[in-house]
KOLVO-69633 format. One line per 8 residues: number of its first residue (from 1); their letters; for each residue x, y, z of N, C-alpha, C. Coordinates in steps of 0.2 Angstrom, whole numbers, plus 5000, padded with zeros to 4 digits. Layout:
BEGIN
NUM) A) X/Y/Z/X/Y/Z/X/Y/Z ~ ...;
END
This chain:
BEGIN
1) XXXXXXXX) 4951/5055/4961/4957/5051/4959/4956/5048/4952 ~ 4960/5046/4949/4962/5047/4944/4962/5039/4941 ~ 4964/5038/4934/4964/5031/4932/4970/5031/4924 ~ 4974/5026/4927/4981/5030/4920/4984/5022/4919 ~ 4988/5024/4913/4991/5016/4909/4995/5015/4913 ~ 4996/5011/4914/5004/5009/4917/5009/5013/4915 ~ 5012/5015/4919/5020/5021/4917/5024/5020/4923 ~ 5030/5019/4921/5034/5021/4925/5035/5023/4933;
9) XXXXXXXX) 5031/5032/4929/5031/5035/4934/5025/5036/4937 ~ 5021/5031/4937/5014/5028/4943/5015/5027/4950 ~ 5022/5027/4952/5024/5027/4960/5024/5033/4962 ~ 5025/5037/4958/5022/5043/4963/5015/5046/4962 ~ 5012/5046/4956/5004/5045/4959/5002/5041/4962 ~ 5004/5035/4963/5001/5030/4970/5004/5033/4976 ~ 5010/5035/4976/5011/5040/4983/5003/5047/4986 ~ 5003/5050/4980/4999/5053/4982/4992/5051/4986;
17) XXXXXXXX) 4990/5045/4982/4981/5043/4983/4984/5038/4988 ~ 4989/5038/4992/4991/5034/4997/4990/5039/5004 ~ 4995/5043/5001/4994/5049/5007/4987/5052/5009 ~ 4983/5052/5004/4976/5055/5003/4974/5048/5008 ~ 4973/5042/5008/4969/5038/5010/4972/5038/5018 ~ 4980/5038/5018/4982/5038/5026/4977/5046/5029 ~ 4979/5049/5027/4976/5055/5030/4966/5056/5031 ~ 4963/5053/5025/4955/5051/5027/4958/5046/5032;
25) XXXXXXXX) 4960/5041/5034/4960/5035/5038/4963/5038/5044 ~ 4966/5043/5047/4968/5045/5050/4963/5049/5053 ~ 4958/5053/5051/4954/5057/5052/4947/5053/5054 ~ 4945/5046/5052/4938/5044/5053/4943/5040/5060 ~ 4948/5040/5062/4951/5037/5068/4952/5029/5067 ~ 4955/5027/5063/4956/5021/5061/4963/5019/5065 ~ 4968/5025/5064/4975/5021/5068/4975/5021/5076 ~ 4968/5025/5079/4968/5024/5086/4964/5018/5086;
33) XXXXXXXX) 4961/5015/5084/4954/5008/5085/4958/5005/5085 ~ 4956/5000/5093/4958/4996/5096/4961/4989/5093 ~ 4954/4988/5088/4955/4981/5082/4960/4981/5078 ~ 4961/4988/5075/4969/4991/5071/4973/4988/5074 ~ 4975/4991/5080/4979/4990/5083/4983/4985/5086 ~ 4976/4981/5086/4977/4971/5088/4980/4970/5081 ~ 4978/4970/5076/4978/4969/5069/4986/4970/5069 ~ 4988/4974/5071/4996/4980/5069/5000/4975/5073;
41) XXXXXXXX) 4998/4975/5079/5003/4968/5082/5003/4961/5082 ~ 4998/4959/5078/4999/4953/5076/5005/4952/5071 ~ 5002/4958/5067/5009/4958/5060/5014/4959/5063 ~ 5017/4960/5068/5023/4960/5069/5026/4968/5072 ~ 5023/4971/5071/5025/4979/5072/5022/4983/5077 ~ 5028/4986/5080/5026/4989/5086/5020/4994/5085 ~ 5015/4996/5093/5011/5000/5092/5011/5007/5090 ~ 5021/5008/5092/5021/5016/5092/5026/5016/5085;
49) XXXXXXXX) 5023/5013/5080/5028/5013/5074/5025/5020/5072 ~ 5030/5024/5066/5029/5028/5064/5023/5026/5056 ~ 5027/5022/5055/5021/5020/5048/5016/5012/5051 ~ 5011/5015/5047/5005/5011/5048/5004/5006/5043 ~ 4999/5001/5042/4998/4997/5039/4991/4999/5034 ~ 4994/4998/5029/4989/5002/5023/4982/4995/5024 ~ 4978/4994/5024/4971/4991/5024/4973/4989/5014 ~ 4972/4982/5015/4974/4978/5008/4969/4982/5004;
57) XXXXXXXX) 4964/4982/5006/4958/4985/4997/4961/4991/4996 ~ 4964/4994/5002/4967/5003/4998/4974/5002/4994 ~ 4976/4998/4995/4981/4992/4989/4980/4992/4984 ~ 4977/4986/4986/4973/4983/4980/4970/4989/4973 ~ 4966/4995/4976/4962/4999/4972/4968/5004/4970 ~ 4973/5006/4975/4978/5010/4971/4981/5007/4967 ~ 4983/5001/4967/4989/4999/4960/4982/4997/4952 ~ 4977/4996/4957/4973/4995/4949/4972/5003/4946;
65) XXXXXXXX) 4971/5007/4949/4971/5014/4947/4979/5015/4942 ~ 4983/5014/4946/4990/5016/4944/4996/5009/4944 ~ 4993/5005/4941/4998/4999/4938/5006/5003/4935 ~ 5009/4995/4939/5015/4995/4935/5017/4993/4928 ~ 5020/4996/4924/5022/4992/4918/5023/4986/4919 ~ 5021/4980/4911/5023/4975/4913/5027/4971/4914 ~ 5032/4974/4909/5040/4972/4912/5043/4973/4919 ~ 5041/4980/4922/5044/4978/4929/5039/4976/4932;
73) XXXXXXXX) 5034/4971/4930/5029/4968/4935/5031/4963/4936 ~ 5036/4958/4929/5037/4951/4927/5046/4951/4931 ~ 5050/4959/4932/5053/4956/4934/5053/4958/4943 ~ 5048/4961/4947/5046/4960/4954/5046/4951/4953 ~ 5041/4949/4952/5039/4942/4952/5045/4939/4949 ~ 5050/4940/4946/5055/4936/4945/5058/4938/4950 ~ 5062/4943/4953/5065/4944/4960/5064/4940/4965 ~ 5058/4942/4965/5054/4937/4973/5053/4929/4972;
81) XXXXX) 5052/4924/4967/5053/4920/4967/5061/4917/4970 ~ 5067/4921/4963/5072/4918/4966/5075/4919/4972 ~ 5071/4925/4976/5073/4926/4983/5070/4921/4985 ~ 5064/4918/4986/5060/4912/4991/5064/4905/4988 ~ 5068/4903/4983/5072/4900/4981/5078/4898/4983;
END
């Protein structure tokens, strides 16, 4: 996996090293474990959802690989704020 500027089109390299990470996590049996699965409903989502919950450090580590440019980082964070407003 890879390490690139901020560009645009970083949403779909973080697609990929997303899918890589679901399918290792899938493989070492993380969406069967039980703790998952506590974890899954706490958040609010059903057991037999089709999408899982990405584990924050594999977040965390794809957007540091594949940052968004800054301007559309300042205006995420301006969306969201005047949504909570």
């Amino acid at each position: 996996m890879g390490r690139g500027e901020a560009r645009l089109s970083n949403h779909t390299k973080r697609r990929k090293d997303y899918k890589w990470f679901w399918r290792t996590l899938k493989d070492c049996g993380l969406w069967e474990n039980p703790t998952y699965l506590g974890l899954k409903q706490e958040l609010g989502c059903m057991i037999d959802d089709v999408r899982e919950v990405m584990p924050h450090c594999v977040i965390k580590d794809v957007h540091k690989r594949w940052p968004n440019p800054i301007y559309l980082t300042k205006a995420i964070v301006v969306r969201e704020v005047r949504h909570v407003l």
